[in-house]
N, C-alpha and C positions, 0 to 999 in steps of 0.2 A: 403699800399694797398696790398692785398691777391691778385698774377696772378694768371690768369685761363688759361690752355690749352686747355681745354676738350672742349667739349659739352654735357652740361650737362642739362637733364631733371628730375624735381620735381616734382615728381606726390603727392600732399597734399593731406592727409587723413580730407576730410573732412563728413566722413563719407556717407551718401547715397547723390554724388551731384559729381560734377567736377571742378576740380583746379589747373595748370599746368602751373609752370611757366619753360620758357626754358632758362636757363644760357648762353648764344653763347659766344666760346671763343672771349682773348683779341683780339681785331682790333683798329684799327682808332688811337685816341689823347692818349697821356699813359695816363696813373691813369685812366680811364675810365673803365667801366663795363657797357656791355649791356643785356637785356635782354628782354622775351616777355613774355606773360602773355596770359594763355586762359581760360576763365571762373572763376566764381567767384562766382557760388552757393555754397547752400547746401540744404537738406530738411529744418531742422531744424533751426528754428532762429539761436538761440545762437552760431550754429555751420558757421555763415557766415562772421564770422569775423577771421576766422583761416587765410584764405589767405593774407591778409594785413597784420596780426600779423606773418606770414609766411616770407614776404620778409621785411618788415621792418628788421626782425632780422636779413635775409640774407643778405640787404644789409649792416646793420651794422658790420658783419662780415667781409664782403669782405673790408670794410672800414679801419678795424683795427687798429684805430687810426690815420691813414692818413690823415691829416686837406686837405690837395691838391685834395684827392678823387673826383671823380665824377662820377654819374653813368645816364643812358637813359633806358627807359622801351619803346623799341621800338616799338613797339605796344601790343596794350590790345585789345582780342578779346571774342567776344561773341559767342559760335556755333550757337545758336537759343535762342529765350526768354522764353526759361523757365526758373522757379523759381531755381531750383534745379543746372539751371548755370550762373545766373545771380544774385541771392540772395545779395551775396555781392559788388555786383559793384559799388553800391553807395556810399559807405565808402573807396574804392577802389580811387576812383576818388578824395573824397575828401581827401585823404590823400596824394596822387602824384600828382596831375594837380592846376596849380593857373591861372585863365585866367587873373589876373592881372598883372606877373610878368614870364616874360619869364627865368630867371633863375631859379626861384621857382618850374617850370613846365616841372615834369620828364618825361612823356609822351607824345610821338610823333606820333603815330597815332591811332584812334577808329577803328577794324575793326568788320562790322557789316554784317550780312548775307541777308539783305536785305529784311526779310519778316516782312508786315506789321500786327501787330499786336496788338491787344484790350489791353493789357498789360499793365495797366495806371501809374507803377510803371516803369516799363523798361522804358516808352516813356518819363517821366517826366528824367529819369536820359540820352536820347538820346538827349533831348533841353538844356538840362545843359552841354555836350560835343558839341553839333553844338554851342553853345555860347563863348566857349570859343576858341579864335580863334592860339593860340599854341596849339592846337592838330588835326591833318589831319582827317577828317570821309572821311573812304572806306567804300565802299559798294561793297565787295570781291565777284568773283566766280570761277567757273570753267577754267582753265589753267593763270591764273595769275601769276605771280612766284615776289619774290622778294628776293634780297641778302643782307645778314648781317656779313657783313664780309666773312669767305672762307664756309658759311653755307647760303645756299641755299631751301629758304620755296616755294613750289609748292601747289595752291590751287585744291583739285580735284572735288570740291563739297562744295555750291550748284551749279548746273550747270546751262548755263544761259538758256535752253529749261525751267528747272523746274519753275526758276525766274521768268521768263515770266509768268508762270502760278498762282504765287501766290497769286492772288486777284481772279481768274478768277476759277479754277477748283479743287479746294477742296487740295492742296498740305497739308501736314498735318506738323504742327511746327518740329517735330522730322529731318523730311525730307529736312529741308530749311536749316539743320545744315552746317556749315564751317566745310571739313574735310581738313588736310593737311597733306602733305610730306615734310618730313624734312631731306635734305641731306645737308651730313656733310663728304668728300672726300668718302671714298666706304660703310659711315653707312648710313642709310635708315629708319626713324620711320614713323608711320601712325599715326594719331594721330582721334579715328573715330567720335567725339562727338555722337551725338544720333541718327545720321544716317541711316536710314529704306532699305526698299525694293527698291522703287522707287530711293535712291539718289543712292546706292550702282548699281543699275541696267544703271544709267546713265553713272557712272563712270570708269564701265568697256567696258562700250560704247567708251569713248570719250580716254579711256586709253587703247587702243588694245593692244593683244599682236599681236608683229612687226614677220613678218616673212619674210625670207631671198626667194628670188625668180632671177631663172634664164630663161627670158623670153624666148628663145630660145627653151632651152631643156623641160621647163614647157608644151610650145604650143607642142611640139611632144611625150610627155607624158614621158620624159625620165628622170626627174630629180623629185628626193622627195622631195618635201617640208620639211621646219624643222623648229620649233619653233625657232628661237633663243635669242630675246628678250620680259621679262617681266615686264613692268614700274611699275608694281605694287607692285613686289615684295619687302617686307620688312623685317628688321632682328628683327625690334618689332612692335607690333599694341598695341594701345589703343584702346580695344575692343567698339566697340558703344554700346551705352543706358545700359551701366552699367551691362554686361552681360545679360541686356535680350533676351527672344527667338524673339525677332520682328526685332533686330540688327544685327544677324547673321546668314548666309549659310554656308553651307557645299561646294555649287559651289563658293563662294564670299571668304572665308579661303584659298581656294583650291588656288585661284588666287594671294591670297597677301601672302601666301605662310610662314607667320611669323616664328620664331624659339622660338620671346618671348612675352608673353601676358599681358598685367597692365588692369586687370580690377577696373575701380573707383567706389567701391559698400560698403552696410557698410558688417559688421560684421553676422553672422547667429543670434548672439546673439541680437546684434542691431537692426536686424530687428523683433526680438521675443518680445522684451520689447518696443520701438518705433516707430515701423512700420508696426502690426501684420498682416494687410491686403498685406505688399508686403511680409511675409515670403516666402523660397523658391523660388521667382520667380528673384532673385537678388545673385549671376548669377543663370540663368536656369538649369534646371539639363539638358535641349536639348544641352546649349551652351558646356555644359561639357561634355556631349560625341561627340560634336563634334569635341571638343578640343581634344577627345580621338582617335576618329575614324583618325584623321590628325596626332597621336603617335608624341605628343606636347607633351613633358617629364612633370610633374608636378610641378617638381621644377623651370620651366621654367614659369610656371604661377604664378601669383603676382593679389594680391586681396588687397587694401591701407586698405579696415575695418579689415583684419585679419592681416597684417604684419605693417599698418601705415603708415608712409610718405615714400616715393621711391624716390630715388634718383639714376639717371642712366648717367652712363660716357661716351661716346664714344672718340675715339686719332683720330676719320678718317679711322680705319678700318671696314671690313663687320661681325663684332662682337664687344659685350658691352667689353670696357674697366674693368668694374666696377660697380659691384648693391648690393647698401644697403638700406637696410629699418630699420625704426626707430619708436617705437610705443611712441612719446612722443606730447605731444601737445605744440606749441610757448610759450604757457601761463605759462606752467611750469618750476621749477626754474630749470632743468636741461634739458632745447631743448640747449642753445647753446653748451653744452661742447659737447652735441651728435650731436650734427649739425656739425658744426667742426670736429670732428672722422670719420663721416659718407662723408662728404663736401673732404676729403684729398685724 
């Protein structure tokens, strides 16, 4: 078995859709490898089987012919049911999960966002997970946190004000997305699924920035206040809804304050030949001056349909160990040697 120190996240090129699985260093039993999984579309059919074909090989890798191996897909999460990140799931599932055979069944918990949805395909794959009963169904939100060894997932969104609302007042799917923080000793990612106005506006609600106060000198006007803590700040963001303008502020950047950007979107060209009606709008040209107006170096921005699968390192500090991208697809005969090159 191949150890892992890092913390490592796979941002999957699965061109216009969302696929991320999170590597968490070694913990627990040896020979063990854990991991978590978020979304599982794509636009395109054909393109919604990358992910499955993505970690099969990954975990055959870390395998390395180790018969003793074992690895946990600690949970598999959904942001919201759209097609576009949900696509694949169901192939997902039936390739990791046996509700027969609890050794067979590498998946330990479903985390779902909790809105109810017309979705006749999503719901049919949500009775197939509540059925089998080795894998936990969450229905995650706002300030949850759970630990995976010395890596630490905080939920910030959906929050449970909006939750409350989703039968009742028009919440709209984008908005009901799972977003998360993912600390890892002083590294910090955002992770935004397709997260809108509404979720982002709850979220800097319920995530203040914390300010230092000395009652004393406050009440007699003698002491300034000072920012001194921001929870939101992060060293990377996975930008929401794929770079669109509906995803992103200029006051909401301003706050999560990032250094690095992974937008999961296709290609200009990809969307010129496949997608003609979303030309341009994938990322925005809004989102990229925003990205400008915030002097977000460019090389610091990462698009998977122009550079292809991302793979990001962190050791525990407040900067990436390590960012490589790889324009190769699973299916082709040279993903593992580059996977491994890029993986070291």
């Amino acid at each position: 078995m191949r150890q892992n120190d890092y913390l490592k996240l796979h941002f999957v090129n699965v061109n216009h859709g969302d696929a991320t699985i999170i590597e968490f260093p070694d913990y627990g039993a040896p020979k063990t490898a854990h991991f978590g999984v978020i979304d599982f579309g794509a636009q395109r059919y054909e393109d919604r089987t990358i992910i499955t074909q993505y970690m099969k090989k990954l975990i055959n890798f870390r395998k390395d012919g180790d018969i003793s191996f074992n690895y946990r897909i600690e949970f598999a999460c959904v942001t919201h049911p759209h097609l576009d990140h949900y696509g694949g799931l169901g192939e997902f599932i039936a390739t990791f999960s046996d509700k027969n055979n609890a050794n067979n069944n590498k998946i330990n918990a479903f985390w779902d966002c909790g809105f109810r949805t017309t979705e006749a395909d999503y719901n049919e794959i949500l009775v197939q997970i509540s059925e089998n009963d080795h894998i936990t169904f969450v229905r995650t939100a706002s300030g949850s946190e759970y630990e995976f060894g010395d890596t630490r997932i905080v939920i910030l969104a959906p929050s449970i004000d909006l939750r409350n609302r989703f039968d009742t007042h028009g919440i709209k799917k984008n908005d009901s997305s799972v977003v998360m923080m993912i600390q890892y000793g002083k590294s910090c990612i955002i992770l935004g699924g397709d997260a809108q106005f509404a979720s982002w506006g709850k979220s800097t609600e319920e995530f203040p920035t914390l300010t230092r106060i000395k009652f004393v000198q406050d009440s007699l006007g003698l002491a300034e206040k000072k920012e001194t803590t921001e929870p939101l700040n992060c060293n990377l963001l996975r930008i929401s809804h794929h770079g669109s303008k509906h995803g992103s502020s200029l006051e909401q950047l301003e706050r999560l304050d990032p250094e690095h950007i992974v937008i999961p979107a296709g290609s200009a060209d990809w969307y010129k030949q496949k997608q003609k009606n979303w030309k341009g709008k994938f990322p925005h040209p809004l989102v990229k001056k925003i990205l400008d107006t915030l002097k977000i170096p460019k090389k610091n921005i990462h698009i998977t349909g122009d550079e292809g699968n991302i793979i990001v390192r962190y050791s525990g500090a407040n900067r990436i160990s390590k960012l490589r991208s790889f324009d190769v697809n699973p299916a082709d005969s040279g993903f593992d040697a580059t996977l491994q090159n890029c993986w070291q």
